[in-house]
Backbone bond lengths (Angstrom), bond angles and torsions (degrees), N, CA, C in turn:
res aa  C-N    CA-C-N  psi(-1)  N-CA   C-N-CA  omega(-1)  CA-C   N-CA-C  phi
1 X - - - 1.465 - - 1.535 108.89 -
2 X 1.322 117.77 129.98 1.306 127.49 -175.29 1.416 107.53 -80.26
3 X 1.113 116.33 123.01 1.849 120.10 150.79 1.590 123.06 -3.99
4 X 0.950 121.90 -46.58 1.177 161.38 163.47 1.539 108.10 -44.77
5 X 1.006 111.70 -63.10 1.354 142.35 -173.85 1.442 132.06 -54.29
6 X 1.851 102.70 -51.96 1.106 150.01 -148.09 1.832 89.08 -96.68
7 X 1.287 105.26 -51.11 1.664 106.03 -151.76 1.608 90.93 -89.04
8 X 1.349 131.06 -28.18 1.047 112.95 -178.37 1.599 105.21 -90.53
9 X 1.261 126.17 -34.87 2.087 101.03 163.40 1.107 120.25 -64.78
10 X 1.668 125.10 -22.67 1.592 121.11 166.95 1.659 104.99 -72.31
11 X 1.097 142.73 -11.61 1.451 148.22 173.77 1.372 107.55 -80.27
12 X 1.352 136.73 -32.69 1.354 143.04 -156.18 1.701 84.83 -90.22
13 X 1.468 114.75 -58.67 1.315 133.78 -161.16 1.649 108.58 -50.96
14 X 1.239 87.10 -56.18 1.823 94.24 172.29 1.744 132.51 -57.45
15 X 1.820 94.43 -22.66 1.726 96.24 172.89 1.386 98.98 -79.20
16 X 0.960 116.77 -14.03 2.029 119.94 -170.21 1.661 105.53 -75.82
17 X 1.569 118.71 -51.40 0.982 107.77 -146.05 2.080 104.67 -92.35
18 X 1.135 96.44 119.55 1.319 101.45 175.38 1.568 114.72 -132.50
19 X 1.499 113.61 20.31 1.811 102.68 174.79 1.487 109.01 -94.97
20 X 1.271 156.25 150.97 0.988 169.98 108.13 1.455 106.01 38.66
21 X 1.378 89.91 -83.72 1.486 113.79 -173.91 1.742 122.87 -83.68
22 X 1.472 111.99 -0.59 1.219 104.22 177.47 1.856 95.09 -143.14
23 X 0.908 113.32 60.30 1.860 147.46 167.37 1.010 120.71 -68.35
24 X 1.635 135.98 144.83 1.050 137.62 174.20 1.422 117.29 -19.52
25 X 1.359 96.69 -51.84 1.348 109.56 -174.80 1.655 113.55 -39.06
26 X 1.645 110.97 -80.01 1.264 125.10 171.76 1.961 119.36 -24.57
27 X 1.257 88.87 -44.93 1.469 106.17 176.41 1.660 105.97 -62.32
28 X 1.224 133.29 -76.29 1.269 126.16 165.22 1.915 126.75 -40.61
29 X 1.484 110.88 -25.81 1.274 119.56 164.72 1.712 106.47 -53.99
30 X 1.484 100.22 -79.94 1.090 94.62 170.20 1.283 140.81 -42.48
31 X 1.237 124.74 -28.17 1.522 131.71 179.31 1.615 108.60 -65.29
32 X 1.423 102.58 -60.65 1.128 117.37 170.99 1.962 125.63 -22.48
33 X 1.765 93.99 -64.99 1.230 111.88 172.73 1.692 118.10 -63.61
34 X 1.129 114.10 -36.11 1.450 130.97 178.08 1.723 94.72 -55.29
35 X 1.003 116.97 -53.94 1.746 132.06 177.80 1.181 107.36 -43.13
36 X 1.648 123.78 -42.28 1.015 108.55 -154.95 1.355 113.86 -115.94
37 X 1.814 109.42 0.88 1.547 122.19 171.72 1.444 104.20 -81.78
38 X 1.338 109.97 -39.90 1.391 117.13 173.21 1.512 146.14 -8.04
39 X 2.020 87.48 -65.56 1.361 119.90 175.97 1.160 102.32 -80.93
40 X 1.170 145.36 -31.21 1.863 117.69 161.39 1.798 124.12 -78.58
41 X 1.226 102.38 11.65 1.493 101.66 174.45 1.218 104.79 -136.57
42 X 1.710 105.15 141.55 1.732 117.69 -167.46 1.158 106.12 -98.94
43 X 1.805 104.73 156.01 1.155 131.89 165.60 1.894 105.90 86.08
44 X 1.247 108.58 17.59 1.444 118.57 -166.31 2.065 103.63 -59.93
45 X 1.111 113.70 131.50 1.885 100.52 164.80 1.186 101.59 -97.96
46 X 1.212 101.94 107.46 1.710 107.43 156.84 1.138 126.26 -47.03
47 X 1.042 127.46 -51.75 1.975 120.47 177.73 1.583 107.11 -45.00
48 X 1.594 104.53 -62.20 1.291 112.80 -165.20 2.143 101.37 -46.11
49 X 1.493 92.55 -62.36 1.879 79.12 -173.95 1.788 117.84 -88.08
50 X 1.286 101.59 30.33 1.777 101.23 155.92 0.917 96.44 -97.64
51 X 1.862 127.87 -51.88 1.390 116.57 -167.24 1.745 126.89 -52.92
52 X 1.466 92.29 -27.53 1.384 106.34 -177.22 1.573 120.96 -76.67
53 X 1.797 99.97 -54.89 1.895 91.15 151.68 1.069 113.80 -37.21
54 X 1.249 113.10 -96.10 1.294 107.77 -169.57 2.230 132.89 -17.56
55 X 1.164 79.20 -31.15 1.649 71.01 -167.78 1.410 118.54 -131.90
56 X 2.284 100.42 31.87 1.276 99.99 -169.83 1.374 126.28 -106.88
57 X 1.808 116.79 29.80 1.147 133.08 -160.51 1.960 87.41 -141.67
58 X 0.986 110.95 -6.29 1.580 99.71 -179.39 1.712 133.52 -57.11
59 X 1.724 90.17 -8.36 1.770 102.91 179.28 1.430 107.55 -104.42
60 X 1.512 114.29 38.18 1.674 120.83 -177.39 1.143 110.30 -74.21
61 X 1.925 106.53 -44.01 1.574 110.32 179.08 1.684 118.06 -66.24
62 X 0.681 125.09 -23.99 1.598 140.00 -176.87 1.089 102.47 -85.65
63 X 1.466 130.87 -57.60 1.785 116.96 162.93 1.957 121.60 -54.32
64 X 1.105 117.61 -39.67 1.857 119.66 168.33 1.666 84.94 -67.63
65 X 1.099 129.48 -71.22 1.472 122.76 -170.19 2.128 120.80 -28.16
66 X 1.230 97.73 -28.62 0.853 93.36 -174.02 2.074 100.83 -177.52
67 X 1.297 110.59 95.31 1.578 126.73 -171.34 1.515 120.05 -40.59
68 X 1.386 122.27 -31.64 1.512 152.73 168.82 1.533 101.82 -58.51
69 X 1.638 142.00 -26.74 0.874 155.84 -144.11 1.477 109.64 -111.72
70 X 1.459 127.70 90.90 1.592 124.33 170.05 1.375 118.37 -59.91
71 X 1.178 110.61 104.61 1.822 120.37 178.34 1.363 105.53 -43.45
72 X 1.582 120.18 -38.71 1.275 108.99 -170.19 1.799 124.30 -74.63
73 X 1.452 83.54 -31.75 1.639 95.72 -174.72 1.427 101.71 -71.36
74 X 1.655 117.62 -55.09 1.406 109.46 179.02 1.534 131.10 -47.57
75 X 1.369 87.56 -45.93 2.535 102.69 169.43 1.200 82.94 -50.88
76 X 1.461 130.43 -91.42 1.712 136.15 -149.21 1.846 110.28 -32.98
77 X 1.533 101.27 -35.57 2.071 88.11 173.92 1.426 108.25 -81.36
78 X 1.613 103.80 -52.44 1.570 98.49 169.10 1.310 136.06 -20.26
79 X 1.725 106.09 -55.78 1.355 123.01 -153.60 1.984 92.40 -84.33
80 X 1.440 119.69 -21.05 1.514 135.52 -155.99 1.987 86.54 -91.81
81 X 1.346 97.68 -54.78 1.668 87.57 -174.78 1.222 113.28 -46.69
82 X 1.604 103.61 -67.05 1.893 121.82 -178.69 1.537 103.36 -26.57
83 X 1.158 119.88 -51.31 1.375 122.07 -165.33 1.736 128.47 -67.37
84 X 1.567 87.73 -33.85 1.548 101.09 171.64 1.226 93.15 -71.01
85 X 1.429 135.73 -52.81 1.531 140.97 -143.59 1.780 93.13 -61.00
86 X 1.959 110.56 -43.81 1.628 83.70 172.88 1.548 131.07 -95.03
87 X 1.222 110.82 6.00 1.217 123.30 145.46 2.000 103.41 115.97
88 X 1.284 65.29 52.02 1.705 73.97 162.29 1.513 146.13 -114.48
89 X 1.027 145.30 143.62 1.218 143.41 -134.61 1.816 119.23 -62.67
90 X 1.001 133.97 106.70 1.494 126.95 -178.80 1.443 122.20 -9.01
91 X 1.390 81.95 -57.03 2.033 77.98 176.12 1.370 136.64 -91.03
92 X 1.637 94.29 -3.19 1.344 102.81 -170.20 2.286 89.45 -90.53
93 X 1.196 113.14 -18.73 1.495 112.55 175.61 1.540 116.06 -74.51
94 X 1.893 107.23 -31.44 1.092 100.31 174.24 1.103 127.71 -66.58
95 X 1.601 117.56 -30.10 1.224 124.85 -166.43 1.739 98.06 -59.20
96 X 1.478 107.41 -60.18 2.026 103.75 -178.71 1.431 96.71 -67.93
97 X 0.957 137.88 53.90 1.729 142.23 143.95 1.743 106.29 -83.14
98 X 2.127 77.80 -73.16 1.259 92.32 -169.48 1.404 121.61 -69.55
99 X 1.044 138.55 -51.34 1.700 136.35 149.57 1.247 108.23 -18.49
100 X 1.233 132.67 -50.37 1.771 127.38 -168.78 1.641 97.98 -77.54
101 X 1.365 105.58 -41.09 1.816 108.66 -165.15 1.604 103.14 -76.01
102 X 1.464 100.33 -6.30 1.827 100.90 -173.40 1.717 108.63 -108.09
103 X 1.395 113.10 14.37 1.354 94.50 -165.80 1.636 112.31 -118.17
104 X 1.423 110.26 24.75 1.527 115.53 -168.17 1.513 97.98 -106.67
105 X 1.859 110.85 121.64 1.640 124.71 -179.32 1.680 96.51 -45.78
106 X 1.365 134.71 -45.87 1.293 125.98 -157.24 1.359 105.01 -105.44
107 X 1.416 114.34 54.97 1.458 133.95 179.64 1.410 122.35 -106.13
108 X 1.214 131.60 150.96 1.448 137.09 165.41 1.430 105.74 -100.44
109 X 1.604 150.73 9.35 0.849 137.90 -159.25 1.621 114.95 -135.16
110 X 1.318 122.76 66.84 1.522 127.20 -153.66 1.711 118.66 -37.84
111 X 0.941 132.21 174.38 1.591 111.02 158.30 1.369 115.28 -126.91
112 X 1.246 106.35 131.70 1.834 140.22 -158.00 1.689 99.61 -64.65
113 X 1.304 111.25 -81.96 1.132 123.07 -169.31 2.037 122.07 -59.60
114 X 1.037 98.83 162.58 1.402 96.90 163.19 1.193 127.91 -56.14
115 X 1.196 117.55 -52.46 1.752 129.64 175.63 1.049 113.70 -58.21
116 X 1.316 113.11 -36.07 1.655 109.09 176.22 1.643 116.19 -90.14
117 X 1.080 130.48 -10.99 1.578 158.27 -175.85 1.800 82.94 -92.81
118 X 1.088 145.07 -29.13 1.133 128.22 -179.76 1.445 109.68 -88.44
119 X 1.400 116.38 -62.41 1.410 136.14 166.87 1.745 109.48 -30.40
120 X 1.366 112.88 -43.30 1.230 96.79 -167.88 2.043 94.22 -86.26
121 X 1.083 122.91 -50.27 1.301 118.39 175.27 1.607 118.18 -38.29
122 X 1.590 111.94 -38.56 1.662 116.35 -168.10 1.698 97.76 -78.44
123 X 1.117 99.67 -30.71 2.124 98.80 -178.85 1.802 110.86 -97.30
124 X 1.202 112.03 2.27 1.615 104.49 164.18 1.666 104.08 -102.17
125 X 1.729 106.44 -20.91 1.850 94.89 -174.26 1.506 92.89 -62.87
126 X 1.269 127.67 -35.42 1.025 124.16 -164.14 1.651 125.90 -64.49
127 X 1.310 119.98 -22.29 1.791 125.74 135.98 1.373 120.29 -83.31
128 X 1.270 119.35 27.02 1.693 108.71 145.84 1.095 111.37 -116.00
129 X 1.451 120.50 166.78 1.734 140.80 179.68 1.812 95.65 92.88
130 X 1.537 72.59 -140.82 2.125 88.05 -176.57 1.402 108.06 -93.63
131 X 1.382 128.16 -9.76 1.447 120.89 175.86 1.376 100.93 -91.84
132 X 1.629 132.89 -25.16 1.500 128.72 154.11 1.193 120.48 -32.97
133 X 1.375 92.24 -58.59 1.655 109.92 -174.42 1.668 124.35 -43.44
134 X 1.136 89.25 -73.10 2.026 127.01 157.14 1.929 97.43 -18.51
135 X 1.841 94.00 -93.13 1.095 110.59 -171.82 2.082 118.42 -29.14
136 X 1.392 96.87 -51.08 1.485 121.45 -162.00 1.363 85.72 -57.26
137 X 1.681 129.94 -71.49 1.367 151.59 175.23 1.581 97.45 -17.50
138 X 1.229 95.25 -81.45 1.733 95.76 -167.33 1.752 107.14 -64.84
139 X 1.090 134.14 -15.35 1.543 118.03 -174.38 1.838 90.00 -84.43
140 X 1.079 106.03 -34.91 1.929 90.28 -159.37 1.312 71.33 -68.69
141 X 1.169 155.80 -124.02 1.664 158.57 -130.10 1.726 99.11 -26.11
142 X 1.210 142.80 -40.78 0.952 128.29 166.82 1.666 133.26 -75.05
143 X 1.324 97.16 0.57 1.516 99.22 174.15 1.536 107.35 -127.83
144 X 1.679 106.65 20.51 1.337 113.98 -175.87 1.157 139.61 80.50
145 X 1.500 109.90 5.01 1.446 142.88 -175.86 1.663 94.55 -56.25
146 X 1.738 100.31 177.92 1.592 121.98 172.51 1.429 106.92 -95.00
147 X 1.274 125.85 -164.94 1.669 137.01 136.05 2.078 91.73 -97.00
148 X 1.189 119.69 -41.65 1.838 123.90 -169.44 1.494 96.55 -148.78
149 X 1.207 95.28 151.06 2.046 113.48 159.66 1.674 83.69 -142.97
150 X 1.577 92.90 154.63 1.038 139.45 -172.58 1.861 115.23 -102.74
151 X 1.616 115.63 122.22 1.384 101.66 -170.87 1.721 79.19 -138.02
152 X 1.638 118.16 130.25 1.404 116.34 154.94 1.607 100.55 72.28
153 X 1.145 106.98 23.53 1.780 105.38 173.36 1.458 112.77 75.98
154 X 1.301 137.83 -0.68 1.146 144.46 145.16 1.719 142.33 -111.78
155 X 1.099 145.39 146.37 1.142 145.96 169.42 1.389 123.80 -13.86
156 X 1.685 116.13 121.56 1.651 96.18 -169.37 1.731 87.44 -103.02
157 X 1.408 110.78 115.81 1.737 108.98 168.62 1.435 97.37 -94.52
158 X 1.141 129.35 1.34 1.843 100.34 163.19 1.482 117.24 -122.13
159 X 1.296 133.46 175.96 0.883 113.99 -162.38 2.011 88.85 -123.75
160 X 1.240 129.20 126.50 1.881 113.19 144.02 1.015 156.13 1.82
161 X 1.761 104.62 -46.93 0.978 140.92 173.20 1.252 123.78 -125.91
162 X 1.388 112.80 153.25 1.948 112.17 170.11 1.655 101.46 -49.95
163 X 1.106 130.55 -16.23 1.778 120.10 -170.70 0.788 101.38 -108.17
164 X 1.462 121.99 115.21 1.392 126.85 168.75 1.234 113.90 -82.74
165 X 1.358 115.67 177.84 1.753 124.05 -165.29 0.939 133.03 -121.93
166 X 1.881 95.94 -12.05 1.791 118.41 -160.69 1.727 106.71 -154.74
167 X 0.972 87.80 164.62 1.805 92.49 -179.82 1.592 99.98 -50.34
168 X 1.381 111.84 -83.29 1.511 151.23 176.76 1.537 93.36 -17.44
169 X 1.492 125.92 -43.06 1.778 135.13 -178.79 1.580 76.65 -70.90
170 X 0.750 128.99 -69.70 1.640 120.64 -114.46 1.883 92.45 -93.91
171 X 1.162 124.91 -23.30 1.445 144.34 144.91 1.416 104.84 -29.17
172 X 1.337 109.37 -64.12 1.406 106.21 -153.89 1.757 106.55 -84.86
173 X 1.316 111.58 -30.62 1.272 135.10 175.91 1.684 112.45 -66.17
174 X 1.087 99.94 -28.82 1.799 93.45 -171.95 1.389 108.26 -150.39
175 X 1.403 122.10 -45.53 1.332 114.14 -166.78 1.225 118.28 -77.70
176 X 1.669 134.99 -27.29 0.999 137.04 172.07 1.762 118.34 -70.18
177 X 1.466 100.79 -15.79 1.498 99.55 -178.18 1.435 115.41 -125.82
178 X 1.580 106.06 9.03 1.702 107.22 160.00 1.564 120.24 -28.37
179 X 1.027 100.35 -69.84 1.704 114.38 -174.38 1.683 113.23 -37.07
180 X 1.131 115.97 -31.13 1.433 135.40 -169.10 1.511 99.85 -83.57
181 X 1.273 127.84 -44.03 1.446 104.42 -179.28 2.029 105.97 -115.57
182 X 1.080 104.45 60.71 1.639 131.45 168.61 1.626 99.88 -88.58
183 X 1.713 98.14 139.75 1.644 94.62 172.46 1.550 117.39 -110.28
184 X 1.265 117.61 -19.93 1.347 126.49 173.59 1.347 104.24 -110.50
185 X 2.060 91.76 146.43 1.572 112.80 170.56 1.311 115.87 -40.05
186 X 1.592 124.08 -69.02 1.196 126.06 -166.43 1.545 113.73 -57.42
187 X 1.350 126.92 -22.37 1.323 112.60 -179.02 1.726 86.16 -101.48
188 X 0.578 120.56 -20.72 2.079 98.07 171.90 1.821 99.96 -71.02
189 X 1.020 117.24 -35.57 1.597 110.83 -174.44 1.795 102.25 -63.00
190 X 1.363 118.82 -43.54 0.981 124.95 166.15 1.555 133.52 -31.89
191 X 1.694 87.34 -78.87 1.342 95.70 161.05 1.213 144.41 -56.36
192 X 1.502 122.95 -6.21 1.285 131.00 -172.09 2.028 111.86 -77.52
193 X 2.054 81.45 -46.02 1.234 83.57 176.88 1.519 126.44 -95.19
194 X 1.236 104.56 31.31 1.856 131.41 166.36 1.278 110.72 -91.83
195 X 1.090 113.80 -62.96 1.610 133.70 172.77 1.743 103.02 -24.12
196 X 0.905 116.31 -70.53 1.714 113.75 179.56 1.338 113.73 -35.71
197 X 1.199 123.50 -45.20 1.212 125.68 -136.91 1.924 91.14 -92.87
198 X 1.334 101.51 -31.19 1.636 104.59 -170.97 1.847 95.69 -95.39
199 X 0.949 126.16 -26.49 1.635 132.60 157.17 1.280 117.25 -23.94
200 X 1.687 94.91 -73.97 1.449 108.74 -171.25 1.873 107.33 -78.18
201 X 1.050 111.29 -19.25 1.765 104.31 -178.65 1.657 94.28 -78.99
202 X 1.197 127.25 -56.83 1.379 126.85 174.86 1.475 120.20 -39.37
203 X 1.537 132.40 -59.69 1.002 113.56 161.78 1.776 143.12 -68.53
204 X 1.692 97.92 -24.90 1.682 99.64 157.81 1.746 113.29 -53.83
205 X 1.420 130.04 -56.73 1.089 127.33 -175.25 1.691 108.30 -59.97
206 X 1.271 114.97 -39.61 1.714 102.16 168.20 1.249 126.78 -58.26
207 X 1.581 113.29 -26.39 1.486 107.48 -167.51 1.501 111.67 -88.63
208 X 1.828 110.76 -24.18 1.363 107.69 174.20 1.541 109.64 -100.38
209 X 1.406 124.67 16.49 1.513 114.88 148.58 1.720 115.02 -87.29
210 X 1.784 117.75 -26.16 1.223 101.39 167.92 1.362 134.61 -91.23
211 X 1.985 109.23 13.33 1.328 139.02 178.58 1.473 103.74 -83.42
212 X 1.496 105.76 -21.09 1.851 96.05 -172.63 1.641 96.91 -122.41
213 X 1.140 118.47 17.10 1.415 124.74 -179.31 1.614 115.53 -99.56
């Protein structure tokens, strides 16, 4: 990928990203990590999974726009048009389709390839540890979420539904068992030693919400 190349899909990426919690920032997190699962697994195309970091959260506004709306599927045409638009090869666009359309935890659609087997590992490390923590915190408050609700005089840690409501749901639902559906070594090595760190904040915050309860 040319210089050239790079700054104008990271330019596209940046008019896109306006959620809180899934920000330029996150986007370069992930890239970052994607970089570095990379180099222990062969035959990797680099273009294909920068292009795809880069531009695999771009259907965020279109999912808040409207809840019925899979961020991933919508980014994945987005990110497939943009690509033809600078004139890149059919299949080499499909490929960041499918990697972008494959990398959402609350998905039916696994991801096949390596690049996309990376992509989805480099954007779930990214809700474990203390930036899990963080991240999780500020999205439920932005979509109106809890930190806890209360069912029957005690703590509800599960949720009814796939949508959780509260930190404490969405903890028990995903963050504690990220690590478990990882496809590469290097991001399970990762995650292992993340895991503690969101462990121990999770159960301190349970014990002093059922200390003041």
């Amino acid at each position: 990928m040319t210089k050239f190349e790079y700054t104008t899909i990271e330019n596209f990426m940046l008019t896109k990203m306006k959620d809180s919690t899934h920000d330029k920032y996150h986007i370069y997190r992930v890239l970052n990590i994607a970089m570095d699962i990379a180099k222990y697994e062969p035959s990797v195309d680099m273009d294909i999974l920068t292009a795809a970091c880069l531009l695999h959260d771009i259907g965020r506004d279109a999912q808040f726009a409207d809840p019925t709306v899979c961020h991933a599927k919508a980014g994945a045409e987005m990110a497939y048009e943009f690509l033809l638009s600078l004139g890149w090869q059919t299949e080499k666009a499909l490929h960041v389709r499918d990697c972008i359309s494959a990398h959402r935890f609350r998905g039916d659609n696994a991801p096949q390839t390596i690049e996309a087997q990376i992509l989805f590992d480099a954007d779930k490390l990214d809700v474990t540890g203390a930036i899990g923590i963080a991240r999780t915190l500020v999205y439920e408050g932005q979509v109106g979420g809890h930190i806890y609700t209360m069912e029957d005089g005690k703590v509800s840690l599960q949720s009814k539904a796939d949508d959780t409501i509260s930190f404490v749901q969405e903890y028990n639902h995903k963050l504690k068992n990220i690590h478990k559906t990882l496809y590469t070594a290097r991001a399970k090595e990762i995650a292992a030693k993340r895991q503690q760190a969101a462990k121990a904040f999770y159960n301190a915050l349970l014990e002093e919400i059922q200390y003041e309860s």
